[in-house]
N, C-alpha and C positions, 0 to 999 in steps of 0.2 A: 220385530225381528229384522224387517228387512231396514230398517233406520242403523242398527247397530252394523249389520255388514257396510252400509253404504257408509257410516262414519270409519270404519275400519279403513275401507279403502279409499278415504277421502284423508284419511290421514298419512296411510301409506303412499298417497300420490305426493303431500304436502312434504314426506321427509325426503323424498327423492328429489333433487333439483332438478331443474326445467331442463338442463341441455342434456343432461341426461335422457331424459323421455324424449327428445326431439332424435339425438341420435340413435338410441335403441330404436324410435320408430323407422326412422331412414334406412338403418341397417336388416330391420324385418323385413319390410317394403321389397330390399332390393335383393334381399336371402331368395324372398318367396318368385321373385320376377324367374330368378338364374334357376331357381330350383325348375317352376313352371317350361322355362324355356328347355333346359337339359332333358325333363322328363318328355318333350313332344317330339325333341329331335330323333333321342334315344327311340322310341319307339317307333318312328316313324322309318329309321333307318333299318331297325330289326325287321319288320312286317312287310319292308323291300326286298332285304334279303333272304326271306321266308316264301315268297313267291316268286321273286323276278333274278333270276338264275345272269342275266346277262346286267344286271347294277353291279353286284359281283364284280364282276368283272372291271367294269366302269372304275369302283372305285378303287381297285386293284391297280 
């Protein structure tokens, strides 16, 4: 079983051409970086504002 999945997706790697999967991976890579980074800012800036009454202000 697991021979026939692995030729599955050895085949489906082999119909995709290379620059292909080179760029699909760069563009995951740098999806996942901006995502990572948006999600720490965001909260970090919420959980400020949720206690510190004078950041507020600051970034007002």
């Amino acid at each position: 079983m697991r021979i026939v999945i692995l030729g599955i997706i050895l085949g489906i790697i082999a119909v995709i051409p290379f620059g292909v999967w080179v760029s699909m991976g760069i563009f995951s890579i740098w999806l996942l970086y901006k995502l990572s980074n948006l999600d720490d800012t965001q909260i970090e800036v919420i959980q400020k504002n949720q206690y510190d009454p004078e950041i507020l202000e600051q970034m007002k």
